[in-house]
N, C-alpha and C positions, 0 to 999 in steps of 0.2 A: 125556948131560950137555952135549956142546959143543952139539947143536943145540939145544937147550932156551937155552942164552944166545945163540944168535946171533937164536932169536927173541925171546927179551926184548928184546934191543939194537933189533932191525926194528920195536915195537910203541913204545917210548921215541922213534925218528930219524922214522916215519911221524907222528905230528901237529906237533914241531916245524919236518919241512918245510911243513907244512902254515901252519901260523906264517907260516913266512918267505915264504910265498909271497903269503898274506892279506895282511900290513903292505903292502908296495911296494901292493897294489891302494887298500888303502885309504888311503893317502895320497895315491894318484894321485885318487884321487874325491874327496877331500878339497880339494884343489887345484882341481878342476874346478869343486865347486860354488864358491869363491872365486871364480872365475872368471866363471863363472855370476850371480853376487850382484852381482858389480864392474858389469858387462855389464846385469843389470839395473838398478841405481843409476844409470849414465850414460846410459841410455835414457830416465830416468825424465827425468834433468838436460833432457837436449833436448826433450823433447816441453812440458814447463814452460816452458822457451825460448820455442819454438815458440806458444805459450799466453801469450805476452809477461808471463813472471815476469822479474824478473833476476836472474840468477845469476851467482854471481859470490864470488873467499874473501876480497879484500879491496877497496877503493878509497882513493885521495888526491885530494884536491879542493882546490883554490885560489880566491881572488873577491873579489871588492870589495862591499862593503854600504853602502850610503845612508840612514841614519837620518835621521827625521822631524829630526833637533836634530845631526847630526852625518856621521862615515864611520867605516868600519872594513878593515882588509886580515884574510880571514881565513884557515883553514888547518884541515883535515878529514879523519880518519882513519876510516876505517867496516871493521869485520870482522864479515862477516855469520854470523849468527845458526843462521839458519831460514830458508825460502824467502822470507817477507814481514817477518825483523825484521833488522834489523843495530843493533849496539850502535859510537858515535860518540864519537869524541874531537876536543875542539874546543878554536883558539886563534883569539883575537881583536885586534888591535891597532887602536885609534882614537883619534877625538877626538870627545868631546861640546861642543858651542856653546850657547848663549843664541838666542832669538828677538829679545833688542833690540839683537845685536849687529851695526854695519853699519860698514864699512870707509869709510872716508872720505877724502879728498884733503889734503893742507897748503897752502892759499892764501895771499898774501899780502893784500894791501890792495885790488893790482890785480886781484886775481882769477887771478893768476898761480900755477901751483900749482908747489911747490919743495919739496924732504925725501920722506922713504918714507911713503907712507898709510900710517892707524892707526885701530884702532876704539877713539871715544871710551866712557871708560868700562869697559873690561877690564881688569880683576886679574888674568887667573889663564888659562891654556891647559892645559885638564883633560884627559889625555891614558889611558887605560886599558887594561888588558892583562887579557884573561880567558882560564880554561882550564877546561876543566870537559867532563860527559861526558851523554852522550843517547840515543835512540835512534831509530830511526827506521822507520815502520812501513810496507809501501807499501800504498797504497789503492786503487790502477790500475793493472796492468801494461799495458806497450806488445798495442795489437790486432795489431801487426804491427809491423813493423822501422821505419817510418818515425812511427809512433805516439808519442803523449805518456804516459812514466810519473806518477801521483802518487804521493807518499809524506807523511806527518803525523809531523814531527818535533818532539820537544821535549827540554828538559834544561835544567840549570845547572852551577853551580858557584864558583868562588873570582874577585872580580873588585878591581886592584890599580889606585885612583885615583892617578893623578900629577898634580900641580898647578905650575904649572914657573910663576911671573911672568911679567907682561906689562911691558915696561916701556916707558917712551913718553920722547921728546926734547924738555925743555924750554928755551926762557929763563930764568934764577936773576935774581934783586933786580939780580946787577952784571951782566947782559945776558949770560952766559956759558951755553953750553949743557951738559946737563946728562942723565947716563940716570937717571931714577927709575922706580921702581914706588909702589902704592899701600901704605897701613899703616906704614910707616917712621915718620914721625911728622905734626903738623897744616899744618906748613908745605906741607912736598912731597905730603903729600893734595889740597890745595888748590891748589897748582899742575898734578899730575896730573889735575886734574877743571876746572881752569880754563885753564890754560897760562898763558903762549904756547906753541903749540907748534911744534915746528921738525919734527917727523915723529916714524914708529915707529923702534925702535930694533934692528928685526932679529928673524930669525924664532931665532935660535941664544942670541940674547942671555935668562939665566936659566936654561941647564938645566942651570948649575954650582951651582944650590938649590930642588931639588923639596923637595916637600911628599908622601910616599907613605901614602895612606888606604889601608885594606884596605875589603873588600864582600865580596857575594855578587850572584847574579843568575839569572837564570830566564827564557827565551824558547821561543816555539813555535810554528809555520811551518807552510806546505804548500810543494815542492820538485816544480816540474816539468821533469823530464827530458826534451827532446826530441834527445837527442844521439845518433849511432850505437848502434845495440842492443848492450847489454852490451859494449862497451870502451872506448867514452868517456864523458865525461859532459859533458854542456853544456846548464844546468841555469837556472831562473828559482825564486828562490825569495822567498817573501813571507811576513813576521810579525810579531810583538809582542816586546820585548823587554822585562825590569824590571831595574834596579839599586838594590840600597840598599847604601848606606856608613855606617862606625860614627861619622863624624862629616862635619858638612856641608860642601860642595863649593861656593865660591863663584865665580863665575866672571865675575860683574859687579859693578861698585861702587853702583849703582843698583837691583839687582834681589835680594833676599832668596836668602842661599843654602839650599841643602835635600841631602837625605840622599838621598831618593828619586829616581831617574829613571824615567820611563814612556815608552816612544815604540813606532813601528813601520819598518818596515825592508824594501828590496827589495834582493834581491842578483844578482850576475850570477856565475855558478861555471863554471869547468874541471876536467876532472878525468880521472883512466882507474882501469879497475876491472883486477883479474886474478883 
């Protein structure tokens, strides 16, 4: 009888050593091919490298932009995607102008010039703040480290017109000077557009009474990178931009205001990727 249970108990302890012995293996290979996959993935990374993709988990970019009718300072988030997509979040700060706008001197009689230049005929310094999201696809990676990436960007989103007054320095009926803007009423219109004028009134003067329209917008670019491979970026970029606003933007006292903005735009960008 006893041996009869000490080989039951040997035939029950014989597979769960067995057990125990299997798990620790098979975690340990478990592990390995983890290891393995890891190992493959960032081989893959480099050779794509290598293959002038960029790679890369996120970037911030900074730049100044030149609109056809203005400028903008802007400000650029990108977390990439996929080898060739990254999805972009974008902020804008500018000013749109007029094409009849032209800065002019305060002469006197003599020809003598006295007071702060002012551009005859401006209402309004239209000033804009956009945010909105895009993405960006690249079309060419670098042939090599010192090569030029392309990428085809586009996107939109929410855009907040500011219209701050222009106000200009005049002579009044009793020779007294004077800051007005236009719209007030037919008096000081007509002075504003005729003078005398003694100068502008200062770039600060007015943006204790904006005027805040809401929009939208939508632009879309080619971005060439020729900046150190994959950690910085130092970038040329070139496009199209649209605005429209729910009510119109005037920005001269002579020229028809409108809702629509259309122009095109070259930027100069920095940036570093990780």
């Amino acid at each position: 009888m006893k041996r009869i249970i000490i080989n039951s108990l040997m035939l029950i302890a014989f597979p769960v050593c067995l057990m125990a012995q299997y798990k620790p293996i098979e975690k340990e290979k478990s592990k390995n091919d983890k290891k393995a996959e890891k190992k493959e993935r960032v081989n893959k990374l480099i050779k794509q490298e290598e293959e002038g993709m960029l790679i890369f988990q996120k970037q911030n970019i900074f730049g100044f932009k030149l609109y056809s009718d203005g400028w903008a300072a802007l400000y650029e988030k990108g977390i990439m995607k996929t080898v060739d997509k990254t999805t972009l979040f974008m902020a804008e700060f500018g000013e749109h102008k007029s094409n009849k706008e032209h800065k002019q001197p305060n002469v006197d009689q003599n020809g003598i010039s006295f007071g702060n230049s002012f551009i005859y005929g401006k209402v309004n310094n239209f000033f804009f703040l956009k945010l909105g999201v895009g993405q960006s696809i690249l079309l060419g990676g670098k042939g090599n480290k010192n090569g030029v990436a392309v990428s085809a960007i586009y996107g939109g989103g929410l855009s907040l017109g500011l219209l701050k007054p222009y106000y200009v320095k005049i002579l009044d009926v009793n020779s007294k000077e004077q800051k007005i803007k236009y719209g007030e009423n037919a008096v000081n219109d007509s002075l504003f557009l005729y003078g005398p004028f003694t100068g502008g009134a200062g770039v600060f003067k007015g943006f204790n009474e904006p005027k805040v329209k809401p929009g939208v917008f939508v632009k879309g670019a080619l971005r060439f990178d020729y900046g150190k491979y994959n950690e910085t970026v130092s970038a040329i970029e070139a496009g199209f931009n649209a605005e429209y606003y729910t009510s119109s933007m005037p920005i001269m006292a002579i020229v028809k205001a409108k809702k629509l903005f259309l122009n095109v735009f070259i930027a100069i960008e920095f940036g570093k990727r990780k």
